[in-house]
VOGU-3710 file (C-alpha; in Angstrom, 3 decimals, decimal comma):
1> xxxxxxxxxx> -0,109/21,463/22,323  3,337/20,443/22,264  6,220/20,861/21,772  6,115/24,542/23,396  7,941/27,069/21,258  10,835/27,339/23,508  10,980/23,458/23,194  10,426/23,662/19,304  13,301/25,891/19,023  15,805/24,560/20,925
11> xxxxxxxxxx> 14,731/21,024/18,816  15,159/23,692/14,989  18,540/23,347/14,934  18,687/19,318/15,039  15,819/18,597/12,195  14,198/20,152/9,494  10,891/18,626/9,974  9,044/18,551/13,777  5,605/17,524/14,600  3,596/19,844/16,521
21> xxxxxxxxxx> 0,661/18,167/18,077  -2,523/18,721/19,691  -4,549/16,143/21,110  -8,496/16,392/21,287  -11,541/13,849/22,167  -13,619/13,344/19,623  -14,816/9,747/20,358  -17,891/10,483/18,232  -15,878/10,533/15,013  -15,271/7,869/13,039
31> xxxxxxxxxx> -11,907/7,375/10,084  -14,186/8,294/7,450  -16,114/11,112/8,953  -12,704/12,839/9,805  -11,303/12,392/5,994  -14,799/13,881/4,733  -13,598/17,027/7,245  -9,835/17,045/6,776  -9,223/15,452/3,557  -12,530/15,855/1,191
41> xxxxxxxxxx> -10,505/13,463/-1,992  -8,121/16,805/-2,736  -4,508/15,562/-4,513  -1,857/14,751/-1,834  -4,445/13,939/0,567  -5,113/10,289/2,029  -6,752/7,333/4,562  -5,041/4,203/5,926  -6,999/2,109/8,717  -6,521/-1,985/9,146
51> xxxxxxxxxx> -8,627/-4,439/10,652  -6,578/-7,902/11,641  -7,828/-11,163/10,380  -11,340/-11,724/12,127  -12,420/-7,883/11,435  -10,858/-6,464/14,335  -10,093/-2,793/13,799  -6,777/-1,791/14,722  -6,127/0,427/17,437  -4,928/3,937/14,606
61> xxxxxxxxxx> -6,144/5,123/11,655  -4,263/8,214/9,888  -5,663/10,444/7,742  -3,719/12,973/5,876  -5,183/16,246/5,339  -2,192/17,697/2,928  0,962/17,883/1,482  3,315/20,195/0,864  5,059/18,411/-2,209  4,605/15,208/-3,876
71> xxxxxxxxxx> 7,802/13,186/-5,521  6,765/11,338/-8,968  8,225/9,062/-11,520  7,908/9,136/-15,037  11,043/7,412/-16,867  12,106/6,592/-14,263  13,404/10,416/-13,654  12,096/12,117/-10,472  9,543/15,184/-10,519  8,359/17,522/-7,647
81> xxxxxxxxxx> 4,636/18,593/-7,444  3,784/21,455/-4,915  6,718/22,665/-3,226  9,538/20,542/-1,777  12,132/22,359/0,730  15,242/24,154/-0,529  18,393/21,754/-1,301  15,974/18,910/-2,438  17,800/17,197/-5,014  14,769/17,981/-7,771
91> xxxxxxxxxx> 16,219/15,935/-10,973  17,922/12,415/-11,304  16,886/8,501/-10,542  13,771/8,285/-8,675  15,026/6,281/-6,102  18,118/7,920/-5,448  16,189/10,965/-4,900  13,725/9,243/-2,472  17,129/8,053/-0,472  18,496/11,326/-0,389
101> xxxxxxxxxx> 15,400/13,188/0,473  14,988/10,597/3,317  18,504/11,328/4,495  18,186/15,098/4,222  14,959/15,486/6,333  15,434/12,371/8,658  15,703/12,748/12,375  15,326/10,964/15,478  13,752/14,162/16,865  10,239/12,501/17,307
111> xxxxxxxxxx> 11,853/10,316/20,049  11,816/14,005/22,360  8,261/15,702/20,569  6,644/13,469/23,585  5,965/9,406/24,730  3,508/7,135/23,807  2,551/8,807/20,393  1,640/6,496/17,018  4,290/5,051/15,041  3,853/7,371/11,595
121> xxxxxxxxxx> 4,014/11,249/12,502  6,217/12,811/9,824  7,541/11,382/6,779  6,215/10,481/3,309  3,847/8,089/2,237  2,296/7,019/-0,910  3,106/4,124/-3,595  5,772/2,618/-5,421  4,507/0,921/-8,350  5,483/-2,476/-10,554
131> xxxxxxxxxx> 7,918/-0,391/-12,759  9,962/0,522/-10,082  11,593/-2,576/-10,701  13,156/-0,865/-13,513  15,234/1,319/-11,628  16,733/-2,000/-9,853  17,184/-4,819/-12,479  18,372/-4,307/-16,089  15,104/-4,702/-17,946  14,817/-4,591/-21,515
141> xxxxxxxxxx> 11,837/-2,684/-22,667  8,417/-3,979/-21,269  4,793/-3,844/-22,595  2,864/-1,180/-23,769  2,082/1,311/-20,792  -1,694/1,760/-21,015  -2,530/3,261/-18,051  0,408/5,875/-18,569  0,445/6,887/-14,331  3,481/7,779/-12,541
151> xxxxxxxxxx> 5,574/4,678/-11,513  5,960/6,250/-7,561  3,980/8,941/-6,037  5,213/9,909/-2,833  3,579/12,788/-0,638  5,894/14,763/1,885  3,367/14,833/4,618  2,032/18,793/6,254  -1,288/17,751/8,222  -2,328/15,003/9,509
161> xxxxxxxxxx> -5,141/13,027/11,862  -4,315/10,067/13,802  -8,013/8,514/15,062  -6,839/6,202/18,808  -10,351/3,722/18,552  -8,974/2,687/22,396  -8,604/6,085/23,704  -11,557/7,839/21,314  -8,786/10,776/20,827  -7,307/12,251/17,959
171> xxxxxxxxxx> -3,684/13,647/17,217  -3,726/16,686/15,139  -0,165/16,657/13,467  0,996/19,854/11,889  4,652/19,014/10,617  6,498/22,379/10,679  8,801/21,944/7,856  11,837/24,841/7,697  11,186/25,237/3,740  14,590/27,189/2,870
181> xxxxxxxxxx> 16,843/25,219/5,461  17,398/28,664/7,651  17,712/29,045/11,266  15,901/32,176/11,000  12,937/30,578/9,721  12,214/28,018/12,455  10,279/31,035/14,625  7,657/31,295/11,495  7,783/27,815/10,847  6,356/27,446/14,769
191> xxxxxxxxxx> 3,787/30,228/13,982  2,125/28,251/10,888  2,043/24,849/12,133  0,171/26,249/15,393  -1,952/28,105/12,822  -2,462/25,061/10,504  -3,649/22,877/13,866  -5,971/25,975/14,546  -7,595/24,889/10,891  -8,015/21,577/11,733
201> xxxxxxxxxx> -9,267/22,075/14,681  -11,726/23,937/13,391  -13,146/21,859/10,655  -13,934/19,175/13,267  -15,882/21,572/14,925  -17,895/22,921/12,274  -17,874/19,143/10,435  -19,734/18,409/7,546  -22,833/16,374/6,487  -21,845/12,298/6,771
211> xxxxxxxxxx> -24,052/10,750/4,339  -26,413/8,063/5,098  -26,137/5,905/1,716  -28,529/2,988/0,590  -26,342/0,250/-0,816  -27,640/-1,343/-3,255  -27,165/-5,690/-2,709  -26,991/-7,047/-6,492  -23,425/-6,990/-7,051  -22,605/-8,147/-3,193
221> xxxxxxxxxx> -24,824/-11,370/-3,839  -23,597/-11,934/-7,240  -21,168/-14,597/-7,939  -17,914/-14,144/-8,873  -18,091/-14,938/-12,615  -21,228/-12,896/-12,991  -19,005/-10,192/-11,488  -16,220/-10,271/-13,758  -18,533/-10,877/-16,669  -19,119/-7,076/-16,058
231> xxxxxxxxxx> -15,314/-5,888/-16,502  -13,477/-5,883/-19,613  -9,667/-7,774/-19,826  -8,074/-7,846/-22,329  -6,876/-11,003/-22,477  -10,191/-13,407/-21,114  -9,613/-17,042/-19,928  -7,607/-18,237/-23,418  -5,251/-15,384/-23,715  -4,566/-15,965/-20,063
241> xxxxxxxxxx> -4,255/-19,929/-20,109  -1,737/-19,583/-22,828  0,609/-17,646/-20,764  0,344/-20,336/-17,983  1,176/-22,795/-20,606  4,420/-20,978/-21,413  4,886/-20,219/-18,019  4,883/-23,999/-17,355  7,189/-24,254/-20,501  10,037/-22,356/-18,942
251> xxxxxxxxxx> 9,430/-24,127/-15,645  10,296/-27,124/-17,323  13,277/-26,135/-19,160  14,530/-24,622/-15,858  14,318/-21,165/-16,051  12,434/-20,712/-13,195  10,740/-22,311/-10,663  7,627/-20,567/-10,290  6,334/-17,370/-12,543  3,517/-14,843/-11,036
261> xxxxxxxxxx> 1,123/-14,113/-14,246  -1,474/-11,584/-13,591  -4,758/-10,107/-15,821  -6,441/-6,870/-15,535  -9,825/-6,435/-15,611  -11,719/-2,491/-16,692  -14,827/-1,556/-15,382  -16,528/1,769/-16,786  -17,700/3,922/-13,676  -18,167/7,318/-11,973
271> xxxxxxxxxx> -17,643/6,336/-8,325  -15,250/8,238/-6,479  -11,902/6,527/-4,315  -14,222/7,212/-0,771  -17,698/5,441/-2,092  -15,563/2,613/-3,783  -13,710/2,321/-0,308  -16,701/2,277/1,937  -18,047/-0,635/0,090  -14,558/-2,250/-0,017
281> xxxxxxxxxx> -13,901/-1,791/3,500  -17,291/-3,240/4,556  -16,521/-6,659/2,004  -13,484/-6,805/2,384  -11,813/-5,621/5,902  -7,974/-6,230/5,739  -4,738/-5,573/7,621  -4,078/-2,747/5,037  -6,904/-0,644/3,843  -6,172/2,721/2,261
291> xxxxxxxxxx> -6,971/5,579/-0,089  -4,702/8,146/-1,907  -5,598/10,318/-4,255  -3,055/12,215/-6,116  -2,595/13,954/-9,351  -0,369/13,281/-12,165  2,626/15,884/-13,388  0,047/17,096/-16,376  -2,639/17,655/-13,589  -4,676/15,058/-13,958
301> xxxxxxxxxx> -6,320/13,329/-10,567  -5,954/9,396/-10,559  -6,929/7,603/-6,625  -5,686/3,996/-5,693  -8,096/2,277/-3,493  -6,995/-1,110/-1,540  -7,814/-3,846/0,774  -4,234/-6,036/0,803  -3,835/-8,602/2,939  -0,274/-8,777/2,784
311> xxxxxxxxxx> 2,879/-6,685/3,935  5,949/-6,403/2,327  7,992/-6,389/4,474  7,654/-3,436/7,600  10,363/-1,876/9,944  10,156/-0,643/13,995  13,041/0,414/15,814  15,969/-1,257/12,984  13,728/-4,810/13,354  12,815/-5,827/9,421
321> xxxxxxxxxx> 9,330/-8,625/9,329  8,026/-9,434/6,078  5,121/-11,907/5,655  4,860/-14,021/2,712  1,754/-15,178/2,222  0,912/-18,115/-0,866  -1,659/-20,508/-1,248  -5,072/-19,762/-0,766  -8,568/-20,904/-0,116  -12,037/-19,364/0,033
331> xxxxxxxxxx> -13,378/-19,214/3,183  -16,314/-21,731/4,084  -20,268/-20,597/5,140  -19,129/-22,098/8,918  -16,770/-22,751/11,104  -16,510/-26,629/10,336  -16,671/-25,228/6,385  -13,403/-23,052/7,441  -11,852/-26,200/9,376  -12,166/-28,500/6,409
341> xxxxxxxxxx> -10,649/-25,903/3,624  -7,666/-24,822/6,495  -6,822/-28,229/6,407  -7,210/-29,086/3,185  -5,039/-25,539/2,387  -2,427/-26,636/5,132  -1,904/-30,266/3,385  -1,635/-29,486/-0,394  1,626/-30,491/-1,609  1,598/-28,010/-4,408
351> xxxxxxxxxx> 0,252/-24,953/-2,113  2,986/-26,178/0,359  5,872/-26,030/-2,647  5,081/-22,764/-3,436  4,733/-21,803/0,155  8,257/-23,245/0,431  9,937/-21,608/-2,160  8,813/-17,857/-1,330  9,528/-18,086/2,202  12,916/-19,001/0,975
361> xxxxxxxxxx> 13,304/-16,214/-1,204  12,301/-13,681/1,807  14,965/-14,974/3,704  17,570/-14,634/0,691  16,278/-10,818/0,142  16,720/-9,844/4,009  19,778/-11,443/4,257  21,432/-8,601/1,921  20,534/-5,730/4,188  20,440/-7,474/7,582
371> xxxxxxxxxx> 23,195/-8,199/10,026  24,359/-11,943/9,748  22,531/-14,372/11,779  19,978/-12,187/12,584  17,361/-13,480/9,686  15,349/-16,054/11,096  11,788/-18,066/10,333  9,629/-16,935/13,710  6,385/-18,408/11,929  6,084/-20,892/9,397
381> xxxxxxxxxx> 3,254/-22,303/7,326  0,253/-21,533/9,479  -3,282/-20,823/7,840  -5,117/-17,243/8,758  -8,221/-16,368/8,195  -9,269/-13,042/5,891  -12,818/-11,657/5,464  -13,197/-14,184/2,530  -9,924/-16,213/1,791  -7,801/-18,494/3,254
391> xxxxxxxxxx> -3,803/-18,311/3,313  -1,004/-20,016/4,245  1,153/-17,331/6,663  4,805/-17,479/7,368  6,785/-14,530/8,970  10,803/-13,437/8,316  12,555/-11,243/10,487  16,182/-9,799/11,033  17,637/-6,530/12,435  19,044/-3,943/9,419
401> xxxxxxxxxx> 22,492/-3,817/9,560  24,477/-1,017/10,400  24,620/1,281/7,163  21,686/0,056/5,921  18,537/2,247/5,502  14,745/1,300/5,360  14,337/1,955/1,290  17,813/-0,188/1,295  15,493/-3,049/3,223  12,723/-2,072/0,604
411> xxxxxxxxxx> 14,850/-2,515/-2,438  16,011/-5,798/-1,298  12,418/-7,311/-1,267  11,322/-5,388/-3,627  8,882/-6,496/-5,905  7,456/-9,391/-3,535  8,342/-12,859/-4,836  4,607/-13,340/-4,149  4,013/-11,708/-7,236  6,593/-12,019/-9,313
421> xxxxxxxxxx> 8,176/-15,672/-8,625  11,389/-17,379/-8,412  14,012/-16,816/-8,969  13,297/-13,382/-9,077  15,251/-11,866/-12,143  13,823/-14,197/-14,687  10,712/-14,522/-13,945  10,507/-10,700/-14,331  12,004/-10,892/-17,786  9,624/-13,623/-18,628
431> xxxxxxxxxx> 6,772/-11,746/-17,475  7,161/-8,810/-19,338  7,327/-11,098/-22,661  3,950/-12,617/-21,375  1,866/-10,249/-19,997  0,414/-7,905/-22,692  0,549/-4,589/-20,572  3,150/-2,838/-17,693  1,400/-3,562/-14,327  1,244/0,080/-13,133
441> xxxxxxxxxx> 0,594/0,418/-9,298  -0,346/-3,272/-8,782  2,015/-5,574/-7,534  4,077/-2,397/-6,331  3,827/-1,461/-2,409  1,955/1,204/-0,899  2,645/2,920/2,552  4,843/4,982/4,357  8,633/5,994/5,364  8,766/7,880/8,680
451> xxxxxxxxxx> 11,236/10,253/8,954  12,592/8,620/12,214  13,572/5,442/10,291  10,131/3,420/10,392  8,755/1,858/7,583  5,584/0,257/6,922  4,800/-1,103/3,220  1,887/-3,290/2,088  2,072/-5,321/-1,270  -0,525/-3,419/-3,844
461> xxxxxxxxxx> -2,930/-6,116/-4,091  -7,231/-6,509/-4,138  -6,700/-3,066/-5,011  -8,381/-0,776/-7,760  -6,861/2,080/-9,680  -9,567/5,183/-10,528  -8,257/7,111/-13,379  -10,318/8,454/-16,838  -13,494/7,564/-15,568  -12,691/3,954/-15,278
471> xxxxxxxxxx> -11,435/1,457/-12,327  -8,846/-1,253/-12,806  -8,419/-4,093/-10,597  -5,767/-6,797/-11,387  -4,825/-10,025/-9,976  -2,281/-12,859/-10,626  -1,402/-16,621/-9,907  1,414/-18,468/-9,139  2,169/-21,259/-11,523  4,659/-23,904/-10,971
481> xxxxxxxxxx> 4,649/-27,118/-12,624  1,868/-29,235/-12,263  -0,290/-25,852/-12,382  -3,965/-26,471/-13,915  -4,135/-23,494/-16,179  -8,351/-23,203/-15,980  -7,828/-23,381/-12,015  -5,208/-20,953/-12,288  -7,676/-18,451/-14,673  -10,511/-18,952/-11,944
491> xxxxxxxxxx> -8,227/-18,097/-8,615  -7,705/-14,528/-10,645  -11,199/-13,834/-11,046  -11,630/-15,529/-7,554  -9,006/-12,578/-5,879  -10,304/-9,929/-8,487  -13,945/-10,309/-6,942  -13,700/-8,390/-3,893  -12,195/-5,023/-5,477  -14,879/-5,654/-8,360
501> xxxxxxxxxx> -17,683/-6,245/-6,021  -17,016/-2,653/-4,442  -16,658/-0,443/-7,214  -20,067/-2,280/-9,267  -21,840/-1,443/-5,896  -20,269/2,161/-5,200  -21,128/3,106/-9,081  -24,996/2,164/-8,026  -25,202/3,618/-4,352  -27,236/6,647/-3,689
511> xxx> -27,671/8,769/-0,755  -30,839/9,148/1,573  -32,636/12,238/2,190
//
């Protein structure tokens, strides 16, 4: 266990928030086995794992087993669930609170809690959804809100589980947070984070029962239309077409040069967030997989469930990368299928245009928070392979200028032009006017800020929201000029599918005996 307490001590008077960690083997435990132990679905509790393109699991998973406060939106005015430390601002802009909550518990202190040890310890992590764009640009009014969720839920991480799948160990992380900001308080604050790892340590041991769970096959071998035949939207192809017609309107007339319109589809179900993300992890394995479950202010427990292929944009050590990623094919049944379709992908003048245009705009959006001449294009154009799509990959990177902070680098890109369009400002003006409801957490960014300076933030996309006893999974396309509107309706359904697939098939699963 370390840091010792004479070590802890000495570190009290630098940082309000230290890690104390214990390492164990447990190489027979897998991610989901130790969130069944540690996290069992309660509010403030949550998964992330990632498998690169090819279905390679990454090296960490973390699983957070609780929170001592989570920061929420509604109005864009902030609100504290649980309890936050003292001298917390508590009321005020969201975002301004985020950035001074950041700044009041930030440290470099993990740098000296030990070598070698994963890249999120401490910190907060959770989602910043679509209408966070409100607190940035001067939006008039948008649509009817009808899923009525908090636009950011953010938990301030206690306990946590970090599962090494190379070393088959896991870190226990019990962040000893001095609540009321006294130095007298740091001796108890060592006392209950070793007693906290002690907790941990012993669910593990006693475990639980890990289900063995018959999955049903008719949704995973159903086609994509029969599987969004099953989900309501509100709009259906024609009310959808007809906002690609106007979106190719105002293309036209110049306002802008692409537009990101996006449908929602509703699917009645009683599946939890960790049965719809075992099927979606198994369909769908991603670079970003996760599952949070949180409550709203009123008390009510909503979980956002996600496979996204795409980051943001992600910082390490002052170093800012963000990956657009536009234009997309399915994958083919073989390898000469997949050779065909990349090069079909890779040679499509209007896939290429849009391509263009957003790597463009990530280099316009780090250019505001990086130091000058930094920004460059390290990967351009190149197709990857997902579990079932195609994309064309480019990759931005700079160094954060001095000054700058990571939700400074987050605002900049913030919302990805990948779903939203170019320029940025109007399309999101236009959108509002098209789309018939606010967007809620899709299209926002889910993730984490570490409280060294780290960031990490995946776009919200082939993603599903559980709230009221139904899931919502919502998808967009880009339009630009010569879009075909049908095409454009089917590539929806086409990204929708995965997300879809999962929760149909998690609503029918049922455990063995």
């Amino acid at each position: 266990m370390h840091p010792s307490r004479e070590r802890f001590l000495a570190l009290a008077g630098e940082a309000r928030v230290i890690p104390v960690i214990r390492t164990v083997l447990a190489d027979g435990l897998t991610p989901l086995a130790l969130y069944r132990r540690l996290a069992d679905d309660r509010p403030g509790t949550f998964l992330m794992e990632s498998a690169a393109p090819g279905g390679v699991w990454s090296r960490y998973s973390f699983i957070g087993a609780g929170s001592v406060a989570t920061l929420t939106a509604v109005g864009q005015q902030a609100h504290w669930q649980g309890t936050p430390p003292a001298g917390l601002p508590a009321e005020g802009d969201a975002l301004e609170v985020l950035e001074q909550t950041l700044a009041a518990l930030g440290t470099g202190v993990r740098s000296r809690v030990g070598d070698g040890l994963p890249h999120f310890l401490s910190g907060l992590t959770g989602f910043l959804g679509w209408d966070v764009i409100r607190h940035l640009e001067h939006l008039p009014d948008g649509p009817e809100d009808h899923l009525g969720l908090p636009e950011l839920a953010m938990n301030l991480v206690t306990d946590l589980a970090v599962h090494d799948a190379a070393e088959g160990t896991i870190t226990l992380v019990a962040n000893a947070i001095n609540v009321n900001g006294l130095a007298t308080g740091a001796d108890a604050a060592y006392d209950d984070a070793v007693a906290r790892l002690e907790a941990m340590s012993a669910k593990l041991s006693a475990g639980v029962d890990d289900p063995v769970t018959a999955v049903p096959d008719r949704w995973l071998t159903a086609t994509a239309e029969q599987v969004a035949a099953e989900a309501e939207d509100r709009w259906g192809d024609d009310g959808f077409t007809d906002a690609v017609a106007k979106a190719k309107e105002a293309i036209v007339d110049g306002e802008v040069f692409q537009a990101v319109v996006s449908r929602r589809f509703s699917v009645d179900t009683q599946a939890d967030g960790l049965a719809v993300y075992r099927v979606l992890r198994m369909v769908n394995p991603s670079p970003y997989m996760y599952l949070f479950t949180f409550e709203t202010p009123e008390g009510e427990p909503y979980q956002i469930v996600g496979s996204s292929p795409e980051a943001l944009v992600t910082v390490q050590d002052r170093h800012v990368v963000t990956h657009p990623i536009a234009g997309s094919r399915r994958r083919g049944r073989t390898a000469e299928d997949d050779a065909l379709l990349s090069k079909e992908l890779a040679e499509d003048e209007k896939e290429r245009a849009e391509h263009v245009m957003l790597v463009d705009l990530s280099r316009n959006d780090l250019s505001r928070v990086c130091t000058p001449g930094t920004v460059n294009v390290s990967q351009f154009m190149q197709v990857e392979a997902f579990s079932h799509i195609l994309h064309l990959v480019s990759h931005v990177e700079g160094d954060v200028a001095a000054g700058r902070s990571s939700l400074d680098v987050l605002k900049s890109a913030f919302p990805a032009g990948t779903l939203s369009g170019a320029p940025k400002p109007r399309a999101l003006r236009l959108l509002d006017r098209w789309e018939p409801t606010r967007r809620g957490p899709y299209g926002g960014v889910v993730g984490y800020f570490d409280l060294a300076g780290s960031m990490d933030m995946a776009i919200n996309i082939r993603s599903v929201t559980l709230h009221r006893g139904q899931a919502h999974v919502q998808a967009g396309a880009g339009i630009v000029a010569d879009s075909v509107p049908q095409s454009e309706a089917d590539e929806t359904v086409t990204k929708a599918t995965a997300p879809l697939r999962a929760v149909l098939t998690a609503s029918e699963m049922e455990e063995l005996a």
